[in-house]
Short mmCIF file of the C-alpha atoms (twelve columns), coordinates in Angstrom:
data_MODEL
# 
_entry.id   MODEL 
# 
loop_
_atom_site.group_PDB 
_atom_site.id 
_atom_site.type_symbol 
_atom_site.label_atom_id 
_atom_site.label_alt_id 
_atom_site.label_comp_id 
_atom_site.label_asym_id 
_atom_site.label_seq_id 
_atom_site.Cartn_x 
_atom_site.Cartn_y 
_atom_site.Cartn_z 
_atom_site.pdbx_PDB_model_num 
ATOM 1   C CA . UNK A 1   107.100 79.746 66.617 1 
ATOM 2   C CA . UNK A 2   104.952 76.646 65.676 1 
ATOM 3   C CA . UNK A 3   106.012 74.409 63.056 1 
ATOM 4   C CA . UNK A 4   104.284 71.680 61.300 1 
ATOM 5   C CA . UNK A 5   105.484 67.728 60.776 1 
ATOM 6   C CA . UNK A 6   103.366 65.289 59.555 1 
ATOM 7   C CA . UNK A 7   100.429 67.048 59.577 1 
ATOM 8   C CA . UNK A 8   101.082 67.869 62.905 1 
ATOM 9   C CA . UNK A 9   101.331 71.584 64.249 1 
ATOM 10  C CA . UNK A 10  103.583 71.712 67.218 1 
ATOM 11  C CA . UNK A 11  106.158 74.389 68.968 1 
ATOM 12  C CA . UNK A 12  109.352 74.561 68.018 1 
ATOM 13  C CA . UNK A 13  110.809 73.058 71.399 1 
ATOM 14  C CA . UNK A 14  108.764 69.976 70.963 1 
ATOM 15  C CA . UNK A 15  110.117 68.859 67.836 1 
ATOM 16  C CA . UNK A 16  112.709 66.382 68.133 1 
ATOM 17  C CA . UNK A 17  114.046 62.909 65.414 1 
ATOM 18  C CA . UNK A 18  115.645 59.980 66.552 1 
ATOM 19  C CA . UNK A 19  118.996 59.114 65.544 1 
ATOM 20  C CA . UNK A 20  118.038 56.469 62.779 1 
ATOM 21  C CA . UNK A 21  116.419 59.317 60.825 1 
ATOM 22  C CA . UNK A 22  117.392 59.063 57.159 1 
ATOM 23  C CA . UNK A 23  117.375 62.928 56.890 1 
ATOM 24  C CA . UNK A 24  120.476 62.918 59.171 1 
ATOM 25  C CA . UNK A 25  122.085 59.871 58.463 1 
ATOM 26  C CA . UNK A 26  122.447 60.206 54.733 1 
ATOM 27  C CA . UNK A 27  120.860 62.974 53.379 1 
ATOM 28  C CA . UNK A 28  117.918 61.310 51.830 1 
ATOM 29  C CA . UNK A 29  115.414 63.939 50.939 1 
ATOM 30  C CA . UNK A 30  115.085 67.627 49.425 1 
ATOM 31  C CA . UNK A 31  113.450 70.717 50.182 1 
ATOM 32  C CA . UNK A 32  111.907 74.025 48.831 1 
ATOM 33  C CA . UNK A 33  112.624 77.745 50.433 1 
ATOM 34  C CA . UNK A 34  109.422 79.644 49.237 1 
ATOM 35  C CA . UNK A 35  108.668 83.523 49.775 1 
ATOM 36  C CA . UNK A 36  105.817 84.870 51.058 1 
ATOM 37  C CA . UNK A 37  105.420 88.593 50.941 1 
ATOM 38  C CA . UNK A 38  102.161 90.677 50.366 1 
ATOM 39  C CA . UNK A 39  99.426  88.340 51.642 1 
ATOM 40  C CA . UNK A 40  100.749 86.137 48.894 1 
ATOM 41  C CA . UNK A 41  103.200 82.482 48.264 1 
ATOM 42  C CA . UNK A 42  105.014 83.423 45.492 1 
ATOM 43  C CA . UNK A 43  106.073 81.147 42.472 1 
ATOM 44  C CA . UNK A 44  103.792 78.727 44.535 1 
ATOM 45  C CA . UNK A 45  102.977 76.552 41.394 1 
ATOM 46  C CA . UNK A 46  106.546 76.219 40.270 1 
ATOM 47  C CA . UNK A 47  107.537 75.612 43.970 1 
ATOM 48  C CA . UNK A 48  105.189 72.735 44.241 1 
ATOM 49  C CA . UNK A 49  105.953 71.296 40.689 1 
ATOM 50  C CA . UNK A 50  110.082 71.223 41.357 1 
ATOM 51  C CA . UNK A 51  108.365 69.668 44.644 1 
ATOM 52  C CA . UNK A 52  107.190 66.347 43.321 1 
ATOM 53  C CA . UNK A 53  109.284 66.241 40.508 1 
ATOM 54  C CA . UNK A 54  112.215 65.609 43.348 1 
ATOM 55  C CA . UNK A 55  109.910 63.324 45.673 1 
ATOM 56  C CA . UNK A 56  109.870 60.937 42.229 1 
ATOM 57  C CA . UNK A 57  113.858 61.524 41.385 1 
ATOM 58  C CA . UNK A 58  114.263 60.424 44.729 1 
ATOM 59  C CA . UNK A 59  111.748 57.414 44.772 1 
ATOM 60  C CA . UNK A 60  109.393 59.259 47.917 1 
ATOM 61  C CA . UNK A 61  105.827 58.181 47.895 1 
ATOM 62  C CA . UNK A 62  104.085 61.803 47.961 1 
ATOM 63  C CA . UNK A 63  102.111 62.254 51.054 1 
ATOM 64  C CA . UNK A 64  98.198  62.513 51.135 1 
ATOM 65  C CA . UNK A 65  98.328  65.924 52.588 1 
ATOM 66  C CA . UNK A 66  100.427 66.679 49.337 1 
ATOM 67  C CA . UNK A 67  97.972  68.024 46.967 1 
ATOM 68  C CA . UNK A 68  98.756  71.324 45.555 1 
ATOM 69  C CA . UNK A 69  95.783  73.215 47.335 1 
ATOM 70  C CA . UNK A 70  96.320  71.517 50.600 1 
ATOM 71  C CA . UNK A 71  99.466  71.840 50.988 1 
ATOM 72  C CA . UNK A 72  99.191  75.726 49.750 1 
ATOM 73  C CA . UNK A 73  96.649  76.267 52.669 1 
ATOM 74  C CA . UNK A 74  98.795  74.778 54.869 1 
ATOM 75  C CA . UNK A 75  101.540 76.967 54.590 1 
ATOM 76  C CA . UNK A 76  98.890  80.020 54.749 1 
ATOM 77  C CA . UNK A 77  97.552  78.806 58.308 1 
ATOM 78  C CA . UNK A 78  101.340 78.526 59.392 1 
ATOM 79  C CA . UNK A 79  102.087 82.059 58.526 1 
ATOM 80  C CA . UNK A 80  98.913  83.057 60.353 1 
ATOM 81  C CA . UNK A 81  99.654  81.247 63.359 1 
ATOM 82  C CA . UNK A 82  103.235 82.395 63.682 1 
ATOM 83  C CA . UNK A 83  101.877 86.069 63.167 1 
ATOM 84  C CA . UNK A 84  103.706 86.728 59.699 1 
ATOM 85  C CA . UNK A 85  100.754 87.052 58.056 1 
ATOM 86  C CA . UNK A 86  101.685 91.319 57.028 1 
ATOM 87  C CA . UNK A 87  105.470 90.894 57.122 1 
ATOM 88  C CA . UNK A 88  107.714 88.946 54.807 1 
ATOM 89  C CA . UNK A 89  108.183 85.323 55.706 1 
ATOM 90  C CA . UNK A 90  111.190 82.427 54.614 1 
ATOM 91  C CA . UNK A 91  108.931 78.978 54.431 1 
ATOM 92  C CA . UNK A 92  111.100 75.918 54.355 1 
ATOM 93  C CA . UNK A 93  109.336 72.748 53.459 1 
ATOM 94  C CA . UNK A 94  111.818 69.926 54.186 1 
ATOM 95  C CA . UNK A 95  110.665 66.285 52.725 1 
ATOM 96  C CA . UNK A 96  113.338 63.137 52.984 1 
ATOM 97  C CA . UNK A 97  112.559 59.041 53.745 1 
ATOM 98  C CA . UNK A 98  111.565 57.739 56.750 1 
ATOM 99  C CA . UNK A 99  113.571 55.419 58.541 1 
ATOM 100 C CA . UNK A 100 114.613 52.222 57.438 1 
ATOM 101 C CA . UNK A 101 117.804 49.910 56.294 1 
ATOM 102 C CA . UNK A 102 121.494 51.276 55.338 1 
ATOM 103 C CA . UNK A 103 122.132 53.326 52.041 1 
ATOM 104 C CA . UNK A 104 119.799 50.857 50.389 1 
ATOM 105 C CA . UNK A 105 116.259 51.853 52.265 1 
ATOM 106 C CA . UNK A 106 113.532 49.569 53.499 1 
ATOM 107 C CA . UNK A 107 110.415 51.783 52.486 1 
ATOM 108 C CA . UNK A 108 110.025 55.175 50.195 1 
ATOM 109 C CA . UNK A 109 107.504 56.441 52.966 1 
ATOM 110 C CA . UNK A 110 108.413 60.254 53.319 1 
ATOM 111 C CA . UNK A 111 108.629 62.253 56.702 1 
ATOM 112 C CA . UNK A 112 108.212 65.773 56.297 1 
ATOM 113 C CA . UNK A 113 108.394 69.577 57.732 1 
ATOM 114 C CA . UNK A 114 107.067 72.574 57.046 1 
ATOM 115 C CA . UNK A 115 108.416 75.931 59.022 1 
ATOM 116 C CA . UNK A 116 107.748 79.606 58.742 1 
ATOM 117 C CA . UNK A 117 110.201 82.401 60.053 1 
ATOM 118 C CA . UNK A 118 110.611 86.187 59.566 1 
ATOM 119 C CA . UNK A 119 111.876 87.078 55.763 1 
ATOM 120 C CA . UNK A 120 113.174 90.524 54.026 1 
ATOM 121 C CA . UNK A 121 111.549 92.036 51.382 1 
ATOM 122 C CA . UNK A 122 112.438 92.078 48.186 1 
ATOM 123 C CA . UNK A 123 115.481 93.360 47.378 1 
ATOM 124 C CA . UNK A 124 117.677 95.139 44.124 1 
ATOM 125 C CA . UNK A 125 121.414 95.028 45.545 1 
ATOM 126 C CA . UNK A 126 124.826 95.131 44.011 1 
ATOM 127 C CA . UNK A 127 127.401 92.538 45.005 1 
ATOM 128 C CA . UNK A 128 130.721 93.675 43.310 1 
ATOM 129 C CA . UNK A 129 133.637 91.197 45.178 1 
ATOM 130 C CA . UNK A 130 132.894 88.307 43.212 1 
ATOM 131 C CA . UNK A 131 135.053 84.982 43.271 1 
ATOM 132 C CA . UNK A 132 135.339 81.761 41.666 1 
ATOM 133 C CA . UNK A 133 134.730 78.849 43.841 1 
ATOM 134 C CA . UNK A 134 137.190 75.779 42.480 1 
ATOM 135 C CA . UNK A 135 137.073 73.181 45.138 1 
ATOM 136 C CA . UNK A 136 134.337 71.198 44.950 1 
ATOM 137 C CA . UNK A 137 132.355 71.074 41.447 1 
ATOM 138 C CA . UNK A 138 128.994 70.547 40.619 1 
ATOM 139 C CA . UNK A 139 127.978 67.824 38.059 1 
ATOM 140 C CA . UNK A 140 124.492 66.925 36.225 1 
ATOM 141 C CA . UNK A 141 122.432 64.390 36.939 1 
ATOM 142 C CA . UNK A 142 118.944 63.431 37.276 1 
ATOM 143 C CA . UNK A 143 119.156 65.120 41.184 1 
ATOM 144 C CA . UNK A 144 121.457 68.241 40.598 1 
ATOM 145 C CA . UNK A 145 118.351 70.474 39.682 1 
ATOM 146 C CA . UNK A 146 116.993 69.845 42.469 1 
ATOM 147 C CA . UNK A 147 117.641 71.166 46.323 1 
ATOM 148 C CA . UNK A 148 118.777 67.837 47.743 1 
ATOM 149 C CA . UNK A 149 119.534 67.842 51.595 1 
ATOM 150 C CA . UNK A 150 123.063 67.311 50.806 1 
ATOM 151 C CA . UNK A 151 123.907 70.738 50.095 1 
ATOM 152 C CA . UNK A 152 127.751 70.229 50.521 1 
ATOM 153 C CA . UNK A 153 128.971 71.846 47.545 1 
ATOM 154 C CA . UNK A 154 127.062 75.409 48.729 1 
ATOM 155 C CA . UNK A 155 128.410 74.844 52.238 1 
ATOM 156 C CA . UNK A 156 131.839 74.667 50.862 1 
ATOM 157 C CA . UNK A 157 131.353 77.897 48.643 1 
ATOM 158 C CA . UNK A 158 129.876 80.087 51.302 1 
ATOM 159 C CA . UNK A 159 132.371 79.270 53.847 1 
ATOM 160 C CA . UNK A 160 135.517 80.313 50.862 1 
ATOM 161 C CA . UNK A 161 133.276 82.975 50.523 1 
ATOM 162 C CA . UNK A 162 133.112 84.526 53.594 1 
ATOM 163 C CA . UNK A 163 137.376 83.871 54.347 1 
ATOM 164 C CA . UNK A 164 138.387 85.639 51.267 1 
ATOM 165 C CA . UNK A 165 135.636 88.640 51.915 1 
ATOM 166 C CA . UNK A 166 133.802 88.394 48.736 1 
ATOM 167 C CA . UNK A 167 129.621 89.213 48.606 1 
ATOM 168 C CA . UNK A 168 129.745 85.859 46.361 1 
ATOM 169 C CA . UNK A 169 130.991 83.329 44.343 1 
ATOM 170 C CA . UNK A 170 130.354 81.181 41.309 1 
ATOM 171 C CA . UNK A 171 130.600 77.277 41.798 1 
ATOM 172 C CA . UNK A 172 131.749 75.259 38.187 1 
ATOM 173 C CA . UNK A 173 131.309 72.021 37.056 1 
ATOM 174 C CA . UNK A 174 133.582 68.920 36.653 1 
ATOM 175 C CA . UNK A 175 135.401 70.365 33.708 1 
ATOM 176 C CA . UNK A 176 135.266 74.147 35.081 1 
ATOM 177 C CA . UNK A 177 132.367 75.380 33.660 1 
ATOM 178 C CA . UNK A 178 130.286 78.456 35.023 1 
ATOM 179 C CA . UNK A 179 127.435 76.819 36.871 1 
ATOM 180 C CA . UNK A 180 125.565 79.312 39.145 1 
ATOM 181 C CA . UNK A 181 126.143 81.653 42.952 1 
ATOM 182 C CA . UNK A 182 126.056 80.119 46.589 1 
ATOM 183 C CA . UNK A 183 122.394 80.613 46.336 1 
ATOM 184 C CA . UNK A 184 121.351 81.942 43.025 1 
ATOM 185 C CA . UNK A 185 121.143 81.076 39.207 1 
ATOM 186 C CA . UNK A 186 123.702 83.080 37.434 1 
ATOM 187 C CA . UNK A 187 122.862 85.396 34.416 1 
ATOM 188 C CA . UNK A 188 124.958 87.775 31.986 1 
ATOM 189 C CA . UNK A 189 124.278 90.033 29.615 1 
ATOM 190 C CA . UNK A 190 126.241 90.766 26.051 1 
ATOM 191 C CA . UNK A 191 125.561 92.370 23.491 1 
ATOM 192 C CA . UNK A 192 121.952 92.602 24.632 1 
ATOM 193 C CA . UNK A 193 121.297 89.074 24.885 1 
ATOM 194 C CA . UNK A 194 120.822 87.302 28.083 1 
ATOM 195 C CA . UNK A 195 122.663 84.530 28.879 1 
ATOM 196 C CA . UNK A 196 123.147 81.883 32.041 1 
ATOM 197 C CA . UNK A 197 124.480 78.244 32.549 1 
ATOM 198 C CA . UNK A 198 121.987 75.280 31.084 1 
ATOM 199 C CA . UNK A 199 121.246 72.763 33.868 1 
ATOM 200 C CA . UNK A 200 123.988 70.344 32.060 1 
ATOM 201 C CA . UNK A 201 126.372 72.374 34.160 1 
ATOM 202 C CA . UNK A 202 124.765 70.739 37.388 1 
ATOM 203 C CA . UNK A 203 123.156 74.011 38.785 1 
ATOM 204 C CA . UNK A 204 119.593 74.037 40.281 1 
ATOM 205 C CA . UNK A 205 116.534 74.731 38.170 1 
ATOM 206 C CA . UNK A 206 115.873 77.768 40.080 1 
ATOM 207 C CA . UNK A 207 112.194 79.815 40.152 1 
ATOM 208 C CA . UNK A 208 112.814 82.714 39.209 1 
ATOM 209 C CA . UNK A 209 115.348 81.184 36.586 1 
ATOM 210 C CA . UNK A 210 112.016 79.253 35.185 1 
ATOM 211 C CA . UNK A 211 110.377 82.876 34.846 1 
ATOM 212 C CA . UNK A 212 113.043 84.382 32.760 1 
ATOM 213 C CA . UNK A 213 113.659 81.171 30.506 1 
ATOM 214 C CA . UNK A 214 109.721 80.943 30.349 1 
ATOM 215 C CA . UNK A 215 108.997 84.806 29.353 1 
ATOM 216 C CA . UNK A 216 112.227 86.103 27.603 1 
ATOM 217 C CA . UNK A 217 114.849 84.862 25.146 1 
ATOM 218 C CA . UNK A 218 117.430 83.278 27.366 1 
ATOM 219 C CA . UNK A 219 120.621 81.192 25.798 1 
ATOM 220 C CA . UNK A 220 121.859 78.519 27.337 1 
ATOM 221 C CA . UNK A 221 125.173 76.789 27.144 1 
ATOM 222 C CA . UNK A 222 128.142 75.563 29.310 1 
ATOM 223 C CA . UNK A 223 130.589 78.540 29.210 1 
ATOM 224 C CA . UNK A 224 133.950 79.265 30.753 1 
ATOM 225 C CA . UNK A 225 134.566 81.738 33.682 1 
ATOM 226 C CA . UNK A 226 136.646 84.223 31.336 1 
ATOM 227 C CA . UNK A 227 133.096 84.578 29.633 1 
ATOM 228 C CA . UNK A 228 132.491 86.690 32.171 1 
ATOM 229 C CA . UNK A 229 135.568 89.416 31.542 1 
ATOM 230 C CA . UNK A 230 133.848 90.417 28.570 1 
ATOM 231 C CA . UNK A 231 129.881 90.628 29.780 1 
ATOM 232 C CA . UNK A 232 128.345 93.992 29.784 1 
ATOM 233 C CA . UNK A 233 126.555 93.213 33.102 1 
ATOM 234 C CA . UNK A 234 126.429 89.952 35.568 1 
ATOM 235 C CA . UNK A 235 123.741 89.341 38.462 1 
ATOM 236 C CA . UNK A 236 122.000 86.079 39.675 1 
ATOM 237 C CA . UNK A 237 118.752 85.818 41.007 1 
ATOM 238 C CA . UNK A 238 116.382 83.585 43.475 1 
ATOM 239 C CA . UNK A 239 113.089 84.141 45.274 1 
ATOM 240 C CA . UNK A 240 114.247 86.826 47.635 1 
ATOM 241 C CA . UNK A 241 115.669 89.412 44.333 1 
ATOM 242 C CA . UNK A 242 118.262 90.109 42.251 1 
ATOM 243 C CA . UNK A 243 121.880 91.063 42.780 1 
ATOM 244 C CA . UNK A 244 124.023 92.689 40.185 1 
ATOM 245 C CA . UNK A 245 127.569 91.145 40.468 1 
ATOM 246 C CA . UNK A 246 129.969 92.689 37.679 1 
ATOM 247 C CA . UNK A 247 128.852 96.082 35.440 1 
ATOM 248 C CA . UNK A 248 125.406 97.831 35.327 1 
ATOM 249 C CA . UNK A 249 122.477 96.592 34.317 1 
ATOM 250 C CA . UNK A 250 120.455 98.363 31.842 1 
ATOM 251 C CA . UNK A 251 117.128 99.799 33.119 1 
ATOM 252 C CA . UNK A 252 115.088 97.512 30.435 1 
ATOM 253 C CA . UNK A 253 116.663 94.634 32.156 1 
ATOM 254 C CA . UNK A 254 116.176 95.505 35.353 1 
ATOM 255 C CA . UNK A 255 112.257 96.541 34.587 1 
ATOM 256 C CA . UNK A 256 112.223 92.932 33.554 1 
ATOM 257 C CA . UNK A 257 112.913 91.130 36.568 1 
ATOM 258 C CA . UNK A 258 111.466 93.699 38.822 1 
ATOM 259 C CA . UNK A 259 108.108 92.872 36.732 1 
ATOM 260 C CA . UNK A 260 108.549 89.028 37.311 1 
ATOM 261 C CA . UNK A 261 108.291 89.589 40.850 1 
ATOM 262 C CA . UNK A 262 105.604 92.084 40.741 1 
ATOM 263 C CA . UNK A 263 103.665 90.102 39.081 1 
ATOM 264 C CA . UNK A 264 104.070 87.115 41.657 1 
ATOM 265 C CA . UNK A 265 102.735 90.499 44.462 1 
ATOM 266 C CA . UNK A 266 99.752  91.125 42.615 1 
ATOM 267 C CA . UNK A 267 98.935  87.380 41.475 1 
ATOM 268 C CA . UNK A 268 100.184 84.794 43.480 1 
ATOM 269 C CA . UNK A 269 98.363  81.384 43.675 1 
ATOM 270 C CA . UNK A 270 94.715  81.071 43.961 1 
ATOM 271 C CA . UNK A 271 93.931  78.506 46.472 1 
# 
């Protein structure tokens, strides 16, 4: 597999960072995953907007090779040269500082890395064992809706996830609020309306979250985990589908988000 940094397409076994790189030293960047499926990038517009929006959180200067169509086409040439162009792919762009200084840094110059692997289609699945997650909370701030490279928190959760044998778990806030899954925004339904976290509860503002909020009537709120006990249905979603967690979701529902990603198949973003 090929991979691309700094503009630069190499293998995989050439790519190497020196120990002073910020990205491993402290965490200083952020990155996107983005789905490609169908001869299409999916959610590519609100990929690339959550993009810069986190370069500026995080003071980056945004690359010349950053705009929108360029960067689009290179992630299609990628996929073409690591031969995924008719299967589903996983993209991970990866942006964070270059080197420079302690925790305060000497220049807002960003390194970054763009990498293409095998994906799975889009799924509908049911994950009934669901936990709570209680040791390490989430909290908002102007970089909690964003994918940060310090991804503790999810670390944390997936690893109590996988000793106590549950298909997920729900991380809280400071002051035990629901916040959203290991890897998806969280959603309920009652009484026919939907309902999921607002980002005040620290979660990320995820895509397919956007689509939902942006096309349907959506309340938002910081809610308690015994919320839950009383939903008619509970699944979260990202970029690779949806998962019901506790009930059944109605068909309406589930026509809904099916049609969100449908319509990212048969659209996508014209380059």
């Amino acid at each position: 597999m090929n991979l691309v940094y700094n503009s630069d397409i190499l293998p995989e076994a050439e790519f190497s960072l020196p120990p002073t790189d910020r990205a491993f030293q402290y965490g200083d960047g952020l990155f996107e995953t983005i789905r490609y499926e169908g001869g299409k990038v999916w959610f590519w517009s609100d990929h690339y907007d959550r993009l810069i929006s986190g370069m500026k959180a995080l003071y980056l200067d945004v690359p010349e090779q950053f705009g929108q169509k360029a960067l689009h086409t290179a992630l299609l040439a990628l996929i073409e040269q690591n031969g995924l162009g008719r299967s589903p792919a996983r993209i991970k762009l990866q942006v964070w500082r270059q080197p420079g200084g302690l925790y305060t840094p000497t220049t807002h110059a960003a390194n970054w890395l763009l990498t293409a692997k095998p994906g799975q289609p889009f799924a509908l699945t049911d994950k009934p064992r669901l936990g709570i997650f209680r040791d390490v909370r989430l909290s908002s701030s102007r970089l909690s809706m964003i994918k940060t490279l310090n991804a503790l928190p999810y670390v944390m959760a997936g690893i109590y996830r996988q000793q106590h044998g549950f298909d997920d778990v729900v991380l809280l806030d400071t002051n035990g609020h629901l916040a959203e899954c290991v890897a998806s925004n969280l959603f309920w339904l009652k009484d026919h309306q939907l309902v999921t976290p607002s980002l005040e509860s620290g979660c990320i503002n995820g895509i397919i979250r956007r689509q939902l909020l942006r096309t349907h009537q959506v309340t938002e709120g910081l809610f308690l985990p015994d919320v839950l006990e009383t939903a008619d249905a509970v699944f979260c979603v990202n970029v690779n589908g949806l998962q019901t967690l506790l009930g059944t979701l109605p068909d309406r529902l589930t026509n809904v988000v099916r049609g969100i990603y449908d319509g990212a198949r048969s659209d996508g973003y014209v380059n």
